[in-house]
N, C-alpha and C positions, 0 to 999 in steps of 0.2 A: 629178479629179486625174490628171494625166499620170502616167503608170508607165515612160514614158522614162529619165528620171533614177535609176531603180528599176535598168532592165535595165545603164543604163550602170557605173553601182554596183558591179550585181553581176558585171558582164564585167571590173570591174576587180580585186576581188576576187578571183577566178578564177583573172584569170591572174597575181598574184600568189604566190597557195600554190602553181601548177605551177611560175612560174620559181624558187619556195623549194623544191620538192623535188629540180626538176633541179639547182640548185646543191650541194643537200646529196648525188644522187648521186655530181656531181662531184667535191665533197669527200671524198667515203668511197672512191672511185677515188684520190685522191692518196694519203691513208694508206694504200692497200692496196698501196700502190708506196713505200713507205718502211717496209724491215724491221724495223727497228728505231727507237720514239721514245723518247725520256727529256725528262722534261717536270721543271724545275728551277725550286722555290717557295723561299720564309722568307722574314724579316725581313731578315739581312746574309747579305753573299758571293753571290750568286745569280750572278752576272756571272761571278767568278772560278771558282764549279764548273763552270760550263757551258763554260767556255775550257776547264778544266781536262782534264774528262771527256772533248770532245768531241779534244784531243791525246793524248787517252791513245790514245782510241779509233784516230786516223788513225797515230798510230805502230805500231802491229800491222796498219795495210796497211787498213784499214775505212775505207771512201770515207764522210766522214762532213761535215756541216755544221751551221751551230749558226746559232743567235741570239739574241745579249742584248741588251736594252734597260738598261743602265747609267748613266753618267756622257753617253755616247753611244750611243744603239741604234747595233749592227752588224749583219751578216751576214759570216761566216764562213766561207769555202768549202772545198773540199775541201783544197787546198792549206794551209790554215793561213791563208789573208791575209783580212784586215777592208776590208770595204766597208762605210761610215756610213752609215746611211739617212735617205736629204734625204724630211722629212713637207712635205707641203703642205696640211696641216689640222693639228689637233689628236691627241693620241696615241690610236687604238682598237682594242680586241682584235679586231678583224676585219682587222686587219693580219698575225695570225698565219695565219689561213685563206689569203690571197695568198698569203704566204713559202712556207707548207707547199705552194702548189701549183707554184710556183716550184718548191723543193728535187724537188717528185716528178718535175720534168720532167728534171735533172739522172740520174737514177737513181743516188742514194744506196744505201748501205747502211744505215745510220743518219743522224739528225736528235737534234741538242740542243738543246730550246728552253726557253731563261727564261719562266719565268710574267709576264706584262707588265698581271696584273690585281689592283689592289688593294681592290675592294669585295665582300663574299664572293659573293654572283650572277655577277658577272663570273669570279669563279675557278672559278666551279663548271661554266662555259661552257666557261671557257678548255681545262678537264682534258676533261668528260665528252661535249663535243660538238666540241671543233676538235681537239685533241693526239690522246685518247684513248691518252696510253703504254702501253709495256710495264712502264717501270722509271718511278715517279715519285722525287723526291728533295724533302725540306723541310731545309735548312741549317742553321737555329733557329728558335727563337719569342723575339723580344725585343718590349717594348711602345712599337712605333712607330705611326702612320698608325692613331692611340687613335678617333679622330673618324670613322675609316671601318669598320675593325675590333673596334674595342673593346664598350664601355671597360675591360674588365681584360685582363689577360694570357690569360688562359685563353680568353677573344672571338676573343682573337687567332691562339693553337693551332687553335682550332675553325674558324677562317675558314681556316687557311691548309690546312687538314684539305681542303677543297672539292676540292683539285688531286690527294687522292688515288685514286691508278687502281683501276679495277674488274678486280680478278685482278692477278696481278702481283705487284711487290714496291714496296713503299717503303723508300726509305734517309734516314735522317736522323742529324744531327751534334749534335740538342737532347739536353740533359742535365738540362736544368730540369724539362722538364713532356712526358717520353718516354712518359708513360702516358696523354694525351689523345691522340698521334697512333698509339700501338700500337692502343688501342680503336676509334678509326673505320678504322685498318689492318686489323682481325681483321674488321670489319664487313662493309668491302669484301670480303671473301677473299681479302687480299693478303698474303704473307709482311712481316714487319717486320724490319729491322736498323737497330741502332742503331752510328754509327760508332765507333770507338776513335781519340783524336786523340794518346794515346800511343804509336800503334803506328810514330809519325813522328820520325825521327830527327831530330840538330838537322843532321847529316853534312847528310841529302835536303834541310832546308830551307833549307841554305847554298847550294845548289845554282841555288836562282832566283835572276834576274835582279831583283828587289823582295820586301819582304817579303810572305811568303805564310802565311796562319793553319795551323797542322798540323790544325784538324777541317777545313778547308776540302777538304784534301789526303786527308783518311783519307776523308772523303765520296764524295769522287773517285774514290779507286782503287776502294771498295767498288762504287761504280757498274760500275767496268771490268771487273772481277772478276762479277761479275752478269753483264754483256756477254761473256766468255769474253777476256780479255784479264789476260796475267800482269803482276803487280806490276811488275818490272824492267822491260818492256816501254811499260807505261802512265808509269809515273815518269820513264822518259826521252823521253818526247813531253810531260811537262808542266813537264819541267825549260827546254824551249826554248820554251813560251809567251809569247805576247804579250800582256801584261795589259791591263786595260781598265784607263782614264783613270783611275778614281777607286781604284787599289790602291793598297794603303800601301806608300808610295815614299819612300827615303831619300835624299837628297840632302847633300854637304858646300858648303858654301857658304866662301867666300872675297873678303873687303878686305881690300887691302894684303896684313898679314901676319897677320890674325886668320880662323881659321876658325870655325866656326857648323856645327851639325848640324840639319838641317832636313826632321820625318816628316811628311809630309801624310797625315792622318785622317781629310780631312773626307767621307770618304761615308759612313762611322759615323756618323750623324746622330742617332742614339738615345744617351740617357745609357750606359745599361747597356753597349752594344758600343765606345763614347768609352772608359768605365775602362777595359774588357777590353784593347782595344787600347793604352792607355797603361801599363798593366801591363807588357804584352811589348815594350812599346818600351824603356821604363826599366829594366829586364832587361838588356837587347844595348844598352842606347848610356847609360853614365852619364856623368853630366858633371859637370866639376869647374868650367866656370862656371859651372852655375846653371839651372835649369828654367823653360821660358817656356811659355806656351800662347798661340796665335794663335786667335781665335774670328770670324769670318766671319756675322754673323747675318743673317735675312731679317726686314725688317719684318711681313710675310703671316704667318710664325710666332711669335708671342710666347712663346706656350705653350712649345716647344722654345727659344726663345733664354732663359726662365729658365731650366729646364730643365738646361741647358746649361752656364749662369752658373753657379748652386749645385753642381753637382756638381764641376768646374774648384776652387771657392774652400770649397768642402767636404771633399771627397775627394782632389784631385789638390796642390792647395793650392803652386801655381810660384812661384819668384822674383819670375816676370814675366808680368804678362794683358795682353794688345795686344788690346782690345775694338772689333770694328767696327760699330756700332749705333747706332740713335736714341731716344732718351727713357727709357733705362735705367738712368743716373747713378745717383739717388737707390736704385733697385731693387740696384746694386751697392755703395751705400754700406754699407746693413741688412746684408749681409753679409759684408761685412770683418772680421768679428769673428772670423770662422771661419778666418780667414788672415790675419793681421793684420801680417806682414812681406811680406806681396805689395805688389811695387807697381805699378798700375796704368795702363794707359794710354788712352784713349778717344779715338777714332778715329769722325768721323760717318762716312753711306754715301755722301754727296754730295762730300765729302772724294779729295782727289786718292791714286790707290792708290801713288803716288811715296812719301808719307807713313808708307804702312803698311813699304814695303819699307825706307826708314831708318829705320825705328824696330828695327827686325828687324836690319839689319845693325850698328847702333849697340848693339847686346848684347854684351856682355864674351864673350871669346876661350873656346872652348869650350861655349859656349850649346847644350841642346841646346831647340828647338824642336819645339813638337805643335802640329799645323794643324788646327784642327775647326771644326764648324759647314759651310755652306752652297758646294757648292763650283761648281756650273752657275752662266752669268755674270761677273758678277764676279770671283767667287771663282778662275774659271780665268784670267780678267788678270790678276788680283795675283798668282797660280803661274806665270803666264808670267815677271812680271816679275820675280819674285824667282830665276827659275831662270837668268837672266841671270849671276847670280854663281857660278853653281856651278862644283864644281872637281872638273877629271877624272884628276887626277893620283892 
């Protein structure tokens, strides 16, 4: 037997693990040129604290840049301005190692990066071998992404636990299940804090440009405050933020002489963060036409578009359902009982989205509108096209 095919094998081998160590020198050279990371995990908001934190940060003078993977991956520069990143594959956590060596060549002060891994190995990548923070941050634990993370709530804690940093601190905004991320926080040697989402005024949160959750806020400034950065200082860099695509954004809409109020939801794609969110909208915007929910489903999801469905015709229980889906009819009949002066409308996907917007605008004067479900694709035509009517008076 030749032993060629042996040597060439093993000469490939070889020089495999040496170009894996020189890359991982190189990588530990980029971190060691970025003073500061903060590496930003949960279930909701990850987008929004990472804008948030990373304006706090540049308003007290800290050359800093960020990057989330949201509604749209950006990058963030020192200035404050988003650059979208055009993928020419598929999305992978070895996108974070580039950027990071990118940001090092900038010479930053700081780096804010979204966690962009949802299966727990990958998160545990993403923290303990590309980020490696100083400050890590978990938002919440809600039960999304049940099939990668799960299947209970507490799967979910525990996975998203992976992104906690070794030494350091973690900050988190969860109030549910604070005592799964304190235990692998003490584990780590990491200090714990947990945020206060009252310590947020309604003054500050009047102050943004869209609505903004007060844990998202109290997360944020606690991050800054950890970073040496005072309250006053950080709240006015994140009062002038530019939110990402999918914040809950209010909009007045106007035909003729009827107006419409119109919240888009939909990156709350989990029941749990859906109520939350319609709570604090039906708070600040009541309406004396009438309650509609807009629901945007994916076929690929069923599991969440019921989900979805029952909790709307359960819990929230509108005037009015504008349903955009296939083959759920019957699935929304069975539950009509739970709401049984809803009235309902059904809308296919194939369906022209001209359709969805008059059906919307055709709602009695005062409407207020909740946009939920699915919002990449489609979802952002028919928000183009409904923002057509809005009114900026």
């Amino acid at each position: 037997m030749s032993i060629a095919p042996l040597i060439v094998l093993g000469t490939l081998a070889l020089s495999l693990c040496i170009l894996g160590i020189l890359e991982y020198q190189l990588h530990m050279q980029s971190l060691a040129a970025i003073p500061l990371r903060i590496h930003v995990n949960g279930t909701r908001g990850k987008s929004s604290v990472t804008r948030l934190i990373a304006a706090g940060l540049r308003e007290a003078g800290i050359r800093t840049f960020a990057k989330t993977t949201g509604t749209a991956p950006r990058v963030i520069d020192a200035d404050g301005k988003d650059r979208i990143i055009h993928r020419l594959r598929l999305p992978s956590i070895g996108e974070q190692t580039r950027l990071l060596s990118y940001f090092a060549s900038e010479k930053p002060e700081a780096v804010v990066m979204e966690c962009m891994a949802v299966q727990p190995q990958y998160q545990w990548i993403a923290e303990h071998q590309m980020v490696q923070a100083q400050i890590g941050v978990i938002t919440n634990v809600r039960p999304d992404h049940l099939d990668e993370m799960g299947p209970t709530e507490d799967d979910v804690a525990y996975s998203l636990c992976n992104t906690v940093p070794i030494r350091g601190i973690l900050i988190t905004g969860e109030d549910q299940k604070p005592e799964i991320l304190e235990q692998v926080a003490l584990a780590n040697g990491v200090e714990f804090l947990q945020s206060d989402e009252s310590t947020i005024t309604q003054e500050e949160l009047n102050k943004f440009t869209y609505m903004e959750h007060p844990a998202n806020v109290a997360v944020a400034l606690d991050a800054c405050k950890e970073a040496g950065v005072e309250r006053k200082i950080a709240l006015a860099g994140m009062h002038k933020v530019q939110p990402d695509l999918g914040a809950l954004v209010a909009w007045n809409l106007q035909k003729d002489e009827k107006r419409i109020q119109f919240v888009n939801g939909m990156a709350a794609n989990d029941p749990v963060s859906t109520l939350q969110i319609w709570k604090f909208v039906i708070d600040r915007y009541p309406a004396e036409g009438g309650t509609c929910v807009f629901f945007n489903s994916r076929e690929d999801r069923p599991i969440r578009t019921r989900q979805l469905i029952e909790l709307t015709l359960q819990e929230i229980k509108p005037d009015y359902f504008i349903i955009r889906g296939n083959k759920i009819d019957s699935f929304v009949q069975r539950l009509l009982q739970h709401s049984a002066n809803t009235k309902i409308y059904m809308i296919g996907l194939n369906d022209d989205y001209d359709s969805i917007v008059q059906k919307i605008m055709d709602l009695p004067h005062d409407t207020l509108i909740y946009a939920i479900g699915n919002q990449v694709g489609a979802g952002q035509e028919i928000l183009s096209k409904i923002s057509e009517f809005r009114y900026h008076g």
